[in-house]
C-alpha positions as CSV (number, residue, x, y, z in Angstrom):
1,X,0.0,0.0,0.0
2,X,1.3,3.4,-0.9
3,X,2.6,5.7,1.8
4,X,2.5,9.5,0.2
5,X,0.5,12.0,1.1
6,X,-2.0,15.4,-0.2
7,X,-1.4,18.2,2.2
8,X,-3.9,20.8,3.4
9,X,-6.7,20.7,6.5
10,X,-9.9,21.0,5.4
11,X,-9.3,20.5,2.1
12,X,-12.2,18.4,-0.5
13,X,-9.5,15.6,-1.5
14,X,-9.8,13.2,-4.5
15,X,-7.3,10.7,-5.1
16,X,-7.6,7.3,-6.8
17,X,-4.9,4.1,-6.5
18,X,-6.3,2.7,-10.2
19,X,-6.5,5.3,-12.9
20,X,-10.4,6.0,-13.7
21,X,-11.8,4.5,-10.6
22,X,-13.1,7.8,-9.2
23,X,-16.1,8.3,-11.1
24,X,-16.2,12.0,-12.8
25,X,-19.0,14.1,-12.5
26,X,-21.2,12.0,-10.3
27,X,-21.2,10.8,-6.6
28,X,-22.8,7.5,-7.9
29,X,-22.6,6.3,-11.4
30,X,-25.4,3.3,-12.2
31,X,-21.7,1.3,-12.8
32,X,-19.2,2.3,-11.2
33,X,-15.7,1.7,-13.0
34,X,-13.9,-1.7,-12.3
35,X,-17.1,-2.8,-10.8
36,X,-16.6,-1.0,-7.7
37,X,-19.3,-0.4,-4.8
38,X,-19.8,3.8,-4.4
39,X,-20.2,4.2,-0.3
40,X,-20.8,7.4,1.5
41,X,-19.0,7.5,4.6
42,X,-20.6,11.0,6.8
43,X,-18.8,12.2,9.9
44,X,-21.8,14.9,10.7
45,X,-25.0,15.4,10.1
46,X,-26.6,15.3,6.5
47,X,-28.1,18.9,7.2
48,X,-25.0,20.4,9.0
49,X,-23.9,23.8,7.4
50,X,-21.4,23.9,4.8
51,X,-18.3,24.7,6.7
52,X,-18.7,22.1,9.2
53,X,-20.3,19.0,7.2
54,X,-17.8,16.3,6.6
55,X,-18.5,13.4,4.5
56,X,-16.0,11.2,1.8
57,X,-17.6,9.0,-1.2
58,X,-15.6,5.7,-1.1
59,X,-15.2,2.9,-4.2
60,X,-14.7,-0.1,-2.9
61,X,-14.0,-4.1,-3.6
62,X,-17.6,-4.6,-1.6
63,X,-19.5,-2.4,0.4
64,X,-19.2,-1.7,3.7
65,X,-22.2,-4.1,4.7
66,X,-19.9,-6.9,3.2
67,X,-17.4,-6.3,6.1
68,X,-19.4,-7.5,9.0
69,X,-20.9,-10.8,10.3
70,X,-22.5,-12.0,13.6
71,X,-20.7,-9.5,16.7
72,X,-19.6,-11.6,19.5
73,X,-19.0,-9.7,23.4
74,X,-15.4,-9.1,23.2
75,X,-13.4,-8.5,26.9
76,X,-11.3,-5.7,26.8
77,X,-11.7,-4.3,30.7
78,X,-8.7,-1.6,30.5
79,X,-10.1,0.3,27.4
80,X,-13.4,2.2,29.5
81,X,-15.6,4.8,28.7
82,X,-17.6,7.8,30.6
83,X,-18.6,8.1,32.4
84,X,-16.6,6.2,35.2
85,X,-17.1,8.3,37.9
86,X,-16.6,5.9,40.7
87,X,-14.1,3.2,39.4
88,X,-10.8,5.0,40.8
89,X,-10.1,4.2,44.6
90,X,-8.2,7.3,45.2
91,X,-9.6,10.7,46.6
92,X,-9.7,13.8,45.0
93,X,-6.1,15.3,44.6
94,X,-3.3,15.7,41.9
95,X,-1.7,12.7,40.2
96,X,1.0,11.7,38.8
97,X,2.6,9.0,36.9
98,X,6.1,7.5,35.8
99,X,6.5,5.7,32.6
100,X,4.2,2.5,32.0
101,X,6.2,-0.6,31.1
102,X,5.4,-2.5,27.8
103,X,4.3,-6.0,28.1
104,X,6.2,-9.1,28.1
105,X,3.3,-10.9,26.6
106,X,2.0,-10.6,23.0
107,X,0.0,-7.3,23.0
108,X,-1.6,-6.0,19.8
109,X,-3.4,-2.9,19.5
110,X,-6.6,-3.5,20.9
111,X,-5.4,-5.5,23.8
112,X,-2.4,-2.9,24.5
113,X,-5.1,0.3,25.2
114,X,-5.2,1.0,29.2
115,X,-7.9,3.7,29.9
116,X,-6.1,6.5,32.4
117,X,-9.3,9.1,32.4
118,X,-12.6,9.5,31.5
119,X,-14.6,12.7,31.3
120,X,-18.6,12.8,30.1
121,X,-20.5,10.6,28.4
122,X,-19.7,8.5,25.5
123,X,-23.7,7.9,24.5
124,X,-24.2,11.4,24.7
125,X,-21.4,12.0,22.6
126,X,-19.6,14.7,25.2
127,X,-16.3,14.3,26.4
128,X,-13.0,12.2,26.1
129,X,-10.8,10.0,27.0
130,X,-7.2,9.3,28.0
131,X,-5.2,6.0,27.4
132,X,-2.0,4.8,26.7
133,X,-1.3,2.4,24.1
134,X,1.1,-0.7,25.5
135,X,2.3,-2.2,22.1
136,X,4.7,-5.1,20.9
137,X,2.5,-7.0,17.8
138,X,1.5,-6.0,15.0
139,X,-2.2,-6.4,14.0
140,X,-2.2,-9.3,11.3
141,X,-5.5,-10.0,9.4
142,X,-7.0,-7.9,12.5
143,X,-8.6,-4.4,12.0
144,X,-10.6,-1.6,14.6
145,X,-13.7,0.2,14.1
146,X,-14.4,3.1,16.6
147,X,-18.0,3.9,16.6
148,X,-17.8,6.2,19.6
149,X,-15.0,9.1,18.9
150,X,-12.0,9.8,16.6
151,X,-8.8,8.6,17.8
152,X,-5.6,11.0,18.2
153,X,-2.7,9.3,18.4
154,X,0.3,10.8,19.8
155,X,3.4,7.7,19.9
156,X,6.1,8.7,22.5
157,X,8.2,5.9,21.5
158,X,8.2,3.6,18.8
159,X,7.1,4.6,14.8
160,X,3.7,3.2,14.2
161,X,1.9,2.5,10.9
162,X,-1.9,3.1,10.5
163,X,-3.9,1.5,7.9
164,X,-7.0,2.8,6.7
165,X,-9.6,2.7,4.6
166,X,-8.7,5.7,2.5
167,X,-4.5,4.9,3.2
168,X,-1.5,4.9,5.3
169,X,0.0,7.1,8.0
170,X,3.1,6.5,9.9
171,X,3.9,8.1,12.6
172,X,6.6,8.7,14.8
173,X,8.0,10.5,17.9
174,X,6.6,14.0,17.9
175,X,3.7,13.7,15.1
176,X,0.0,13.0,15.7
177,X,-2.3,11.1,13.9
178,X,-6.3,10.9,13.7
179,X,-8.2,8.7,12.8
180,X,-12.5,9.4,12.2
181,X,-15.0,8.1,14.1
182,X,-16.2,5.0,12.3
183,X,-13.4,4.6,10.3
184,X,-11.7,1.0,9.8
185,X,-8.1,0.4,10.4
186,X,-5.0,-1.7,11.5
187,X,-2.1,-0.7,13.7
188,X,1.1,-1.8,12.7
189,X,4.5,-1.7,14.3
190,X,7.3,0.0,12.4
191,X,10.4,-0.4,14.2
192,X,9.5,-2.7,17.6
193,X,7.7,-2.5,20.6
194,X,5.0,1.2,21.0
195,X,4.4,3.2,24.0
196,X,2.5,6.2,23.3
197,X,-0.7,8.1,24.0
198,X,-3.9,8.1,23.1
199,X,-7.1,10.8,22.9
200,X,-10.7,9.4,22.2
201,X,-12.9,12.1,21.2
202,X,-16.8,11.4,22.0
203,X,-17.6,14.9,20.8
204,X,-16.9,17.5,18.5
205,X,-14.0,16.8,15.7
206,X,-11.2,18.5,16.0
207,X,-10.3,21.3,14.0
208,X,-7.7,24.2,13.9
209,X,-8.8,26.9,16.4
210,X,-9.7,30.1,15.2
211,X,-6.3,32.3,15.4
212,X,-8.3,35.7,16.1
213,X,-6.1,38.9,16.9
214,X,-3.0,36.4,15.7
215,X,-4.2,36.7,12.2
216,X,-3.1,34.4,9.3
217,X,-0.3,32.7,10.3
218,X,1.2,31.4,13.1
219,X,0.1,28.0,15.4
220,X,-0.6,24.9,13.3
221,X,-0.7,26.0,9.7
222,X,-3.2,23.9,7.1
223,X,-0.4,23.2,4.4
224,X,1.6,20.8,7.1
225,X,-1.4,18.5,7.8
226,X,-0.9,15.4,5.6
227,X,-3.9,13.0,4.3
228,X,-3.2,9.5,2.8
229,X,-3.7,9.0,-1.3
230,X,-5.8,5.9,-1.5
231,X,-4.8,1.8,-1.3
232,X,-6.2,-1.0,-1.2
233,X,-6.2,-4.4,0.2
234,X,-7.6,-7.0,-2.3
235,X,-7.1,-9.8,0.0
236,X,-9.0,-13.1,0.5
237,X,-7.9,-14.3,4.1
238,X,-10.2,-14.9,7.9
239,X,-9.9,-11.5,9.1
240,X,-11.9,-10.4,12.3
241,X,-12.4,-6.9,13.2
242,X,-12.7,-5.2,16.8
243,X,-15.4,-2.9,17.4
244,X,-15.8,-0.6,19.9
245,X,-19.4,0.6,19.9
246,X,-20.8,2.9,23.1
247,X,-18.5,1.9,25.3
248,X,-18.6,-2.1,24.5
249,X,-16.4,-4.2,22.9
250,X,-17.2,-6.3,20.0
251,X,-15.8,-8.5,17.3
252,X,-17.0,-10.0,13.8
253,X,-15.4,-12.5,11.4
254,X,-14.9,-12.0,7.5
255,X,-13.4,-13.6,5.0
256,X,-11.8,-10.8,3.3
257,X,-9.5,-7.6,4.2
258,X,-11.9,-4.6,4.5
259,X,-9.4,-1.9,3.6
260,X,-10.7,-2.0,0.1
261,X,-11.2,1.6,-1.4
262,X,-10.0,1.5,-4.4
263,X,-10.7,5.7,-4.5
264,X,-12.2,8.3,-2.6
265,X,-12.5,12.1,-2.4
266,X,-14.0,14.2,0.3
267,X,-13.4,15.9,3.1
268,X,-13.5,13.1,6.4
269,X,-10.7,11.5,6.2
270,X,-7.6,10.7,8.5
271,X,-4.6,12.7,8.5
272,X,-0.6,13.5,10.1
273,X,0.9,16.2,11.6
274,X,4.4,16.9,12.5
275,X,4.1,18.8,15.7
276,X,7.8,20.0,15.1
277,X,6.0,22.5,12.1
278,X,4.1,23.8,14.7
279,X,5.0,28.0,15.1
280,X,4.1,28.8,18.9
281,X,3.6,33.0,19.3
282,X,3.8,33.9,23.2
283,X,5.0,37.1,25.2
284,X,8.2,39.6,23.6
285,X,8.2,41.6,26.2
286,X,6.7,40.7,29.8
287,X,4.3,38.2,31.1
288,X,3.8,34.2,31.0
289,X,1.1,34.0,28.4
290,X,-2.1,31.4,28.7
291,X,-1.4,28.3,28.0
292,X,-4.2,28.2,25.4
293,X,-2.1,30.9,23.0
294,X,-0.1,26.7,22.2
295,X,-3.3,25.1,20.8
296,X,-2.9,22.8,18.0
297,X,-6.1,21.4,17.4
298,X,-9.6,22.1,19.5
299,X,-12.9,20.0,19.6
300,X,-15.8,22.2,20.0
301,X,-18.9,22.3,22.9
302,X,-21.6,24.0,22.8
303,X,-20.4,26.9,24.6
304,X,-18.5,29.3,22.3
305,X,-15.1,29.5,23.5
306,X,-15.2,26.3,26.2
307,X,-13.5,23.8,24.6
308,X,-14.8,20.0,24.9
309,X,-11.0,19.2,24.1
310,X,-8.3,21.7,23.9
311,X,-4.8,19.9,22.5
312,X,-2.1,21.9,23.5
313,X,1.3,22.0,22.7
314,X,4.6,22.9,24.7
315,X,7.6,22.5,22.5
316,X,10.6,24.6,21.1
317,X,10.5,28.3,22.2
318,X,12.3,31.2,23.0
319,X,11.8,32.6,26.5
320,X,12.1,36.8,26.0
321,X,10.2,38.3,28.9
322,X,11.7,40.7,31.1
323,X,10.9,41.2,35.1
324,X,8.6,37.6,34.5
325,X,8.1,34.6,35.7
326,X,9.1,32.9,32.8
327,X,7.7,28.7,33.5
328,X,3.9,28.8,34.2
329,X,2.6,30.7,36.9
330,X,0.2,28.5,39.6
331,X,-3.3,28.3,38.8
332,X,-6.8,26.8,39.4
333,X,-8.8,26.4,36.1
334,X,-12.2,25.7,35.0
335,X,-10.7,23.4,32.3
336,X,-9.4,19.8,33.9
337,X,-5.7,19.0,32.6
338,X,-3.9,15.6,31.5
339,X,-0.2,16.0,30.7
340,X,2.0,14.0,28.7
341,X,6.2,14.3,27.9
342,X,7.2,13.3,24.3
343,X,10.5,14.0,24.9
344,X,12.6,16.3,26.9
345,X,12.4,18.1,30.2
346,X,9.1,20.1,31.2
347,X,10.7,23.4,32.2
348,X,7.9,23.4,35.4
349,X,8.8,20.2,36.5
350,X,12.4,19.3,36.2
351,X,12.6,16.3,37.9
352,X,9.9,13.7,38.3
353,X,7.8,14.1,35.0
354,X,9.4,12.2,32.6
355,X,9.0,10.9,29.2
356,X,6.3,8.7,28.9
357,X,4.9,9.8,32.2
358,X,1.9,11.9,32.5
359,X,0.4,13.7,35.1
360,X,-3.5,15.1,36.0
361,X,-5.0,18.2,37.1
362,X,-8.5,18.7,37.6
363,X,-10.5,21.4,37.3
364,X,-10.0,24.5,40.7
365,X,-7.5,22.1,41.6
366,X,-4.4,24.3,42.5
367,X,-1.2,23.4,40.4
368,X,1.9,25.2,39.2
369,X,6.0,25.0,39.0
370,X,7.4,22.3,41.9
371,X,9.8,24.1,44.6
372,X,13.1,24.0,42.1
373,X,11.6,25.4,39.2
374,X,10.1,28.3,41.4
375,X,13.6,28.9,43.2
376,X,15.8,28.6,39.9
377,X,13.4,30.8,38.0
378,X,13.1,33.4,40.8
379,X,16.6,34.2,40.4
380,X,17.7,33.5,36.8
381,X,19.4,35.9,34.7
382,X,16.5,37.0,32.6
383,X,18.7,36.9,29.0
384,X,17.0,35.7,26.0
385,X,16.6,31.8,26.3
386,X,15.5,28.8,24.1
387,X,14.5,25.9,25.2
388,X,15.1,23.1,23.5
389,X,15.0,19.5,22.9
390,X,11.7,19.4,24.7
391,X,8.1,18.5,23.7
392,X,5.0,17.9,26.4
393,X,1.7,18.2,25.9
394,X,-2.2,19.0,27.3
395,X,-5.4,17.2,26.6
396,X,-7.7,19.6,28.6
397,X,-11.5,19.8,29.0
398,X,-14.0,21.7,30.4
399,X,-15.5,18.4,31.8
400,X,-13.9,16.8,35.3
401,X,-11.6,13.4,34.2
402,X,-12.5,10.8,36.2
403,X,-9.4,7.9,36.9
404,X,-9.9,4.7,35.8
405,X,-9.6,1.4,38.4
406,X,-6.4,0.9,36.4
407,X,-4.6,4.1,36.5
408,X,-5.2,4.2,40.6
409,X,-3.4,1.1,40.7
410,X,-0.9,1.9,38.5
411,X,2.5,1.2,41.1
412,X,3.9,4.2,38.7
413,X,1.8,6.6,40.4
414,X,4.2,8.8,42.3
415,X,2.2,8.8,46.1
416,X,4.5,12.0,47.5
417,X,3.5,13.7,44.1
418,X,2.3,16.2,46.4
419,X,5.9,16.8,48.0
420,X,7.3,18.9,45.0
421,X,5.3,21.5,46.2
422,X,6.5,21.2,50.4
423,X,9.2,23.7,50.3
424,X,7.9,26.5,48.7
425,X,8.8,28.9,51.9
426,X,7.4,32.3,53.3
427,X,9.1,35.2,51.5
428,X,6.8,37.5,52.8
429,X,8.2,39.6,55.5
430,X,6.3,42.9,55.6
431,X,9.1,44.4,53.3
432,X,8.5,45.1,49.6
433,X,11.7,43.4,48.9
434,X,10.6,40.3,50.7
435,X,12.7,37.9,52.6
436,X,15.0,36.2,50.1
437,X,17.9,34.3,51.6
């Protein structure tokens, strides 16, 4: 299967592996060239206004109905869904996590998801999820069908290779990629065993934010966002695919590959980004700037600028300000907060948040640098300074995330967490120098 790419976000692509199988001039020809099926796969509504209705005419081998059989209960008890309000043991507080070993055992895809948080409902189609994805075998003659949100995945180490019906992504350390909500696909190892994180989206698809006041350039620009060029699979083997369908687990058996699309154009479709393209705009002269001014993609609520997911990004920058507190300043927030290191140091937390760890804040629960990062940025020499070599990242949400059994259990959860906070001292003195020893 073909591994290039059309670039552009947003964009009404058409792209055919056979020459003449998209039909021209119709969505659905009485005979479709090579004897295809035409299929119309819709990610919204039928009726949803122009600029947000997203829907991709497939030609396939068979249709789509083809590709299922009798579904059997399958048991995956680590991959949950909201909401899960009462399955973590622990009380309310801060959390966080060292790096989560890989299985010994044969782990593919499906079996290597562990749920960390929930937030909403998946039925009502509000919310998220966070996982991580545990991964040392390929998927062979095996493929996923989401039914309840798109999937972001964000590989911290390990290059992975997606599948889908309308191509192939591969993705390594420091690029995302999405997949649609009801879209069929196999994970593939590139280079051995995956770690990495994952992002289930019950609600609104996410979408560049508006840039306002920024203007036209700047943040994640459409041109770097890459979308497969179709493949197929013409393939006559026992195949079974997983689906995941509000919040249960399922599998059928068929006797054929369904990655079949032969062509496709449209606008729903999955699609790469190489977070290193991203151009972050902060403060030039004074002042730590929100942590929102870093968003690379947003999912949409109801409520005009309250994000159902915000995915933020904390890379590469230069540090200018002058008389600032240059790492983040400590907050509460009506948005709840799940971290994640790709690589790198977090310049807030220097020690103890490392790569492949993650770490969760929920909403008007207070958080901010640990004891060392206050003191060293306190007193640094305020010269212009990059940092470098680092990449983290926030899933945030206006909803509360809820642990999972699993993640309270995890024997990675750091219990003195808490501590990195313990010797922030009393400066105040009655002095408006303060008491700085």
């Amino acid at each position: 299967m073909t591994r290039e790419y059309m670039t552009g976000f947003g964009n009404d692509f058409e792209t055919e592996s056979l020459p003449g199988a998209l039909p021209k001039g119709r969505n659905s020809p009485q005979r479709c060239p090579y004897g295809l099926y035409a299929e119309q796969l819709s990610g919204s509504p039928f009726t949803a206004p122009r600029s947000t209705n997203e829907r991709s005419w497939l030609y396939r081998i068979r249709p789509s109905v083809r590709h299922v059989g009798r579904y059997k209960p399958y048991t995956q008890d680590l991959w949950r869904s909201g909401p899960t309000a009462h399955d973590g043991e622990l009380s309310m507080g801060q959390r966080r996590w060292d790096p989560v070993a890989i299985p010994e055992q044969p782990t593919h895809f499906v079996d290597g998801v562990r749920t960390i948080t929930t937030a909403g409902d998946v039925v009502s189609q509000a919310g998220m999820a966070t996982h991580l994805y545990l991964v040392n075998t390929s998927m062979q003659d095996q493929y996923m069908l989401n039914a309840d949100g798109e999937l972001m995945f964000i590989p911290q180490q390990g290059a992975i290779r997606l599948v889908t019906e309308l191509g192939v992504l591969e993705l390594g350390s420091g690029e995302i990629g999405v997949v649609p909500r009801g879209m069929i696909f196999r994970f593939e190892l590139v280079d051995g065993p995956a770690r990495g994180y994952l992002c289930e989206n019950y609600g609104g698809k996410l979408a560049l934010p508006e840039r306002g006041p920024i203007g036209a350039n700047c943040l994640a620009n459409a041109r770097d966002f890459k979308f497969p060029v179709a493949a197929f699979e013409d393939v006559e083997r026992p195949s079974r695919i997983y689906v995941k369908w509000c919040g249960h687990h399922y599998t059928t058996e068929i006797g054929h590959s369904p990655l079949d699309v032969v062509a496709w154009h449209g606008n729903y479709a999955p699609y790469k980004y190489d977070l290193r393209d991203y151009s972050p705009v902060g403060a030039i002269l004074f002042d730590h700037p929100d942590p929102s001014i870093f968003t690379v993609l947003t999912s949409p609520s109801s409520e005009a600028g309250t994000a159902n997911i915000d995915f933020v990004l904390f890379s590469d920058r230069w540090l200018v300000g002058e008389n600032t507190f240059r790492p983040p300043w400590y907050h509460r927030n009506i948005m709840s907060e799940f971290m994640g290191l790709i690589y790198g140091q977090y310049d807030a937390k220097e020690e103890g948040f490392l790569p492949g760890g993650m770490s969760l804040h929920n909403m008007m629960l207070p958080h901010g640098p640990d004891a060392q990062g206050f003191e060293k940025a306190s007193r640094a020499e305020l010269a212009p300074h990059k940092l470098g070599g680092t990449m983290a990242f926030m899933l945030e949400t206006r909803l509360p995330q809820h642990l999972s059994a699993y993640a309270a259990k995890l024997d990675t959860l750091q219990q003195d967490y808490d501590d990195c906070w313990s010797g922030l001292e009393k400066h105040f003195d009655g002095t408006p120098e303060g008491k700085w020893d």
